[in-house]
N, C-alpha and C positions, 0 to 999 in steps of 0.2 A: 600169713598176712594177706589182708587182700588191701584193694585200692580204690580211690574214688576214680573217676576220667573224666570227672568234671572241675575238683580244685584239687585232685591232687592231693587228698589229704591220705595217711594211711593207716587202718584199725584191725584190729587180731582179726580171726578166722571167723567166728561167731554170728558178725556183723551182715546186715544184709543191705542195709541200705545208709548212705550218706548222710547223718542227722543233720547237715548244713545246708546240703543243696539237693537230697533226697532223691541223688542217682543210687544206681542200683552197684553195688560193689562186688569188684573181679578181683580174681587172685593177681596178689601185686607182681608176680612174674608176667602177667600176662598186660600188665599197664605199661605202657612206658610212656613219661612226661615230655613235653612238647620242648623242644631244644630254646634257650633265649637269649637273641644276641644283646642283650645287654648285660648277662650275664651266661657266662661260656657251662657253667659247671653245673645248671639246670638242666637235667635230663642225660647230665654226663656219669660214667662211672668213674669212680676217683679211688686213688690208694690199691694202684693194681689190680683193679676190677672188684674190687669189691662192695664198696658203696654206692647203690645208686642212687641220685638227686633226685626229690621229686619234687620240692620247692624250698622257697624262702620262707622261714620261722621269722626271724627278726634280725634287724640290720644297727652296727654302729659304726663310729670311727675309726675302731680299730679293725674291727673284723664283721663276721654276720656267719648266720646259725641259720641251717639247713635240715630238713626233713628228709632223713634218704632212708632207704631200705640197705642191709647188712645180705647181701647176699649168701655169707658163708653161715651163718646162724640164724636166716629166716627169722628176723626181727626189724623192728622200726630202730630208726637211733637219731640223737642227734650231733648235728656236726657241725663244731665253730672252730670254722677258718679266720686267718688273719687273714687281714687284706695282701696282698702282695707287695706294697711299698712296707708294711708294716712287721712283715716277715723278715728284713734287711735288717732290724733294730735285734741285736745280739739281745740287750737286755729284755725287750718285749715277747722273745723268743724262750729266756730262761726262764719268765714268769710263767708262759704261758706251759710252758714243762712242770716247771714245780709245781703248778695246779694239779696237773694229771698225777704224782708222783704222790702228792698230800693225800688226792682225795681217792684213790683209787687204795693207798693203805690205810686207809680211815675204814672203808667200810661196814657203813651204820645205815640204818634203814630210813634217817633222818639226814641222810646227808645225800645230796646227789651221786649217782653212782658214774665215774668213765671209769670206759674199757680201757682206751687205745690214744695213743700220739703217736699219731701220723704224717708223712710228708708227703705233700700233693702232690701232681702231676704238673702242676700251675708256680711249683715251685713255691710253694707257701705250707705252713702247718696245721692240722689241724688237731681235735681233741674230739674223740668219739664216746659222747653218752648215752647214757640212755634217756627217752625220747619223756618226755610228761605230759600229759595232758591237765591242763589247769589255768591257773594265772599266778604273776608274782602277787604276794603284799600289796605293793603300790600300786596296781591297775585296780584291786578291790577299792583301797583306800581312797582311790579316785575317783571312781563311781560310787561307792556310798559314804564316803567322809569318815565315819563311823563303825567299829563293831563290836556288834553284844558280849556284853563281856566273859560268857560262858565259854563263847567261840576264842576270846583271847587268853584266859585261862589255860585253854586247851592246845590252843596254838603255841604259847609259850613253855609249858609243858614239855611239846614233843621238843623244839631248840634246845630247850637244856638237856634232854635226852641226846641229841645230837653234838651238842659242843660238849659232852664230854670225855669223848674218845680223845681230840684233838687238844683238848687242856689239861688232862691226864701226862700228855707226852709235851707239856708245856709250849704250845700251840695256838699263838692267837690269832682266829680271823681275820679281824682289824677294819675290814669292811661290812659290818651286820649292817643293814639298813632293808626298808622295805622291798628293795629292787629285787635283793637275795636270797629274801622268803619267801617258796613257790609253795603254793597250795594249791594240792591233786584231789581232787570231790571223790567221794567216799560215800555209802548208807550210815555210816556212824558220825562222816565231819569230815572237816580237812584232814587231808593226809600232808605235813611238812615234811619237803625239804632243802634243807641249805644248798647254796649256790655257792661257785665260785670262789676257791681260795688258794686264788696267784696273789694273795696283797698279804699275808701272811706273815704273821710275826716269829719266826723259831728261834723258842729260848733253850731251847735243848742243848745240852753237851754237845760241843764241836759241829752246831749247825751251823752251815752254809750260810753265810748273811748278804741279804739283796737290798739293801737301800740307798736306792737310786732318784737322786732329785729329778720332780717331773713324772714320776711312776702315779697314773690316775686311780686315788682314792676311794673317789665317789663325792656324798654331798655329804659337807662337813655339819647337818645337822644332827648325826648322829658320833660325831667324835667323841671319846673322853676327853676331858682338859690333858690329861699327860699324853696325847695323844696330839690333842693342837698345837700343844708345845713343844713336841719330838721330845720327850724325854725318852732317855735309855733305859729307865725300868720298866719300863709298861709292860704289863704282862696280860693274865686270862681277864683281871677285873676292868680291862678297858672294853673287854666283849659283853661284860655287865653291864656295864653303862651304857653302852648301844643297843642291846635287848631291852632296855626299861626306855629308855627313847622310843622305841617303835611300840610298847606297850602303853605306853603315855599318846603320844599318837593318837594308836587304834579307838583306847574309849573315850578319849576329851576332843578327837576332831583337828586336833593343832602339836606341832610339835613343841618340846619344855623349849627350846632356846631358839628364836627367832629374827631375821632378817634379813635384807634386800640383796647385801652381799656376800660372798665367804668371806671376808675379814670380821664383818658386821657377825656374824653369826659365833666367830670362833672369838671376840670379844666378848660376847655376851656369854659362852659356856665359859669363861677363864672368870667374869666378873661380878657375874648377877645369880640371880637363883630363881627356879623354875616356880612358876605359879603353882602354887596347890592343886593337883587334878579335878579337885569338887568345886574348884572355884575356877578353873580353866573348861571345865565339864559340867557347869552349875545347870544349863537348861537341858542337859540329858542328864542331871541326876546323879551323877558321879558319885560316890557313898564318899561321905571324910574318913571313912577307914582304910583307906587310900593313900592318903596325903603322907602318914609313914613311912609306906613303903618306898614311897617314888624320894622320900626326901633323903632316906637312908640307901639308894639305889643309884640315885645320882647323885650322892656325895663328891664332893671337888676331889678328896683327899682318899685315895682307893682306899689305905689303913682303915680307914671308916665307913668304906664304900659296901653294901653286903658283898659275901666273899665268894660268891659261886651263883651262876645263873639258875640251878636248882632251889637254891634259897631265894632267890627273886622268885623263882613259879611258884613255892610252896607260901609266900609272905601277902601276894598275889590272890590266892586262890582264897588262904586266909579270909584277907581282905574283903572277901564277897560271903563268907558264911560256908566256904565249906571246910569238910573235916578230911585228914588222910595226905598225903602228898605228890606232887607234882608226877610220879612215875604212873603213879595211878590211873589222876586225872588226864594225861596223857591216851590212855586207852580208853576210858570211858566215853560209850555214845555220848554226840553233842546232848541229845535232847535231856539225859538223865543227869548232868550238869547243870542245864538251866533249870529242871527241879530242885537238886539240891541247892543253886541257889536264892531259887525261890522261898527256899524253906528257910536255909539259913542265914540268909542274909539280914532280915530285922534284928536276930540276934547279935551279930558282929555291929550291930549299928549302936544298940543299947547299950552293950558293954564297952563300946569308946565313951559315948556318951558319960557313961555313969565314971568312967578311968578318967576324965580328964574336966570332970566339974562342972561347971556352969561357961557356958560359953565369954569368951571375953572381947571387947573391940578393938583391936591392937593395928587397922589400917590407918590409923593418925600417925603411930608411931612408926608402922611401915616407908609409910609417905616420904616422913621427914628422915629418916633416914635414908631413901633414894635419892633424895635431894640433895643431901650432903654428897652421895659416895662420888668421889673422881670419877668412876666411871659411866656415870648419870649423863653428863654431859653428849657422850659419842656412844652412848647403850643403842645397839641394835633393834631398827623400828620395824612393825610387819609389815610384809610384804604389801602396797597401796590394794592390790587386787585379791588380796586373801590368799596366795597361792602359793605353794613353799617354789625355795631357789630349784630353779632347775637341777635335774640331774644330769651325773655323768656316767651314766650306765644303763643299756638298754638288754633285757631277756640275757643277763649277765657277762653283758658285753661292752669292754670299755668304750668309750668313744673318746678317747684322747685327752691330752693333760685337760684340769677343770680351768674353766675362766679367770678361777679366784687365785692360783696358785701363783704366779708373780705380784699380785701383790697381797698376798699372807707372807711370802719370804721377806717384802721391801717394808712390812708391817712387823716380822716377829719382833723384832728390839722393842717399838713401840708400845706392842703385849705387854711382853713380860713387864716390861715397864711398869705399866698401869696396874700388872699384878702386884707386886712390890708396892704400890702407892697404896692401893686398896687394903690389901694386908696390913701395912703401917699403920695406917689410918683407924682402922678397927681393932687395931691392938690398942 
């Protein structure tokens, strides 16, 4: 490995110069980082000498993720530590175990790989992975709004490759959202992978059960409804409907269920139903061979919800004109995706067209039917500034219970409630 001695950053042997700040790079034994008293464990060696610090990755509430050099294996890694006060919470301490535990026997080239949980010197724990170069989901999302949909094709793709190890041994993430898909740049595309799974659902025979009021979720834009409502069967197809969430996203620019607060937001997935993508996507073009997928993807009623994130990528990939299946497209270069679906794309557009008639005007009747629904009244409104609710998780690192979580608890009764009135009503 060698090293920058200007930020600190650190790249394989190969390397000669700093693409950042274009000093010249030394073997990383020969670097050592400038000590920082505002944080002690900069330029420290941690875990009995074997990790050394060379800076800060990213910081949350809970903890914060560190760039250090593995001195016994001559590798980069990284390393999120809990905070020290945060190390004290027994339950904060078995999640952050059970992560290492899940994802280190998962072992898929789609999932983030840790080595190691380890106890620091600082009396705090930490969780040793391997190091990525890239960005999450949501830093892209944030800077281009949008992405072409060959790249999300492809991107969800590799996830269903990955969440199928962990669904397989009946294993739900329960946390899919943009935060926790990292994309590693590649000559052929994104390389995915999943982040983070201490929030973890195991329906497994005589698993371990962690559910603990107060354990931070994330942003409830991507929950299932059986998921908002704590139901006790949720299983893998609540990870389906968070994958079509972030696929709905990626090429319409907006998420399906919107608003200011988490109750407002978890109202609206239990009460309303997602705008069609080619009319939430109308001025990028969004194809209505779409509107299918996402309506049978984010079904309320998993029974009915499609049954496997595999079938989402391949219903998905469909949708744009190509042919073959999600493992496939998965490996196939970006660029020979966005041919194929250059090519097949009018076709998939013609044969809806021609499947489903003559177009009909049915927003009168949409209209008036919102107007009636009970839950029309308190429907969750977007955000005044365009901007989704914050999150609660930074470079896969809690930052502490969310905002919305006392009052979603002092809200569930009135939920369900308005679920049951809505129901009635429409029956």
């Amino acid at each position: 490995m060698k090293a920058c001695g200007a930020c600190y950053r650190l790249y394989a042997d190969e390397g000669g110069f700093c693409p950042v700040d274009g000093t010249r790079l030394d073997p990383a034994a020969e670097v050592t980082p400038p000590s920082n008293p505002a944080d002690p464990r900069v330029g420290a060696t941690l875990c009995n000498g074997r990790y050394r610090v060379f800076r800060v990755v990213a910081d949350g509430g809970m903890g914060r993720v560190y760039q250090a050099f593995d001195l016994a294996q001559q590798r980069t890694v990284a390393l999120k530590i809990l905070h020290p006060e945060v190390a004290t919470d027994g339950i904060a301490v078995e999640r952050f175990k059970r992560e290492f535990e899940l994802s280190s026997s998962l072992g898929h080239e789609h999932i983030v790989e840790v080595y190691a949980f380890e106890r620091t010197e600082d009396q705090s724990y930490a969780l040793v992975m391997e190091y990525l170069e890239g960005e999450e989901l949501r830093t892209l999302l944030k800077r281009e709004k949008t992405i072409p949909p060959a790249r999300v094709v492809r991107m969800i793709s590799q996830i269903a490759l990955g969440l199928e190890p962990p669904h397989r041994r009946h294993i739900v993430h329960r946390d899919l959202k943009p935060d926790n898909i990292f994309l590693v740049g590649s000559r052929e595309g994104d390389r995915v992978k999943i982040l983070d799974f201490g929030s973890v659902r195991d329906n497994s025979q005589g698993a371990k059960k962690l559910t603990v009021m107060g354990t931070t979720i994330g942003s409830p834009f991507y929950m299932a409804p059986e998921q908002a409502q704590g139901l006790e069967a949720l299983d893998h197809r609540a990870d389906v409907w968070s994958v079509a969430a972030i696929a709905y996203e990626s090429l319409t620019g907006t998420v399906p269920f919107r608003g200011t607060t988490g109750p407002a937001i978890l109202l609206a997935i239990l009460t309303k139903e997602p705008t069609p993508p080619s009319e939430a996507g109308a001025a990028l073009r969004v194809p209505a061979t779409l509107d299918p997928v996402m309506e049978e993807a984010l079904a309320k009623n998993p029974e009915i919800r499609l049954p496997t994130v595999g079938a989402l990528a391949d219903r998905l990939g469909a949708a744009y004109g190509l042919t073959g299946d999600h493992r496939e497209w998965a490996k196939v270069p970006l660029g020979e995706i966005e041919n194929r679906i250059r090519n097949g794309l009018p076709g998939a557009i013609e044969a809806r067209s021609a499947s489903i008639g003559p177009a009909q005007n049915l927003g009168a009747m949409d209209a008036a039917f919102a107007a009636a629904s009970p839950g029309a009244a308190v429907a969750a409104a977007p955000s005044p500034s365009g901007a989704p609710f914050s999150e609660d998780l930074v470079m896969g690192v809690p930052s502490g219970p969310p905002r919305w979580l006392v009052p979603v608890v002092a809200l569930v009764a009135v939920i369900i409630g308005m679920v049951i009135a809505v129901v009635a009503t429409r029956g």
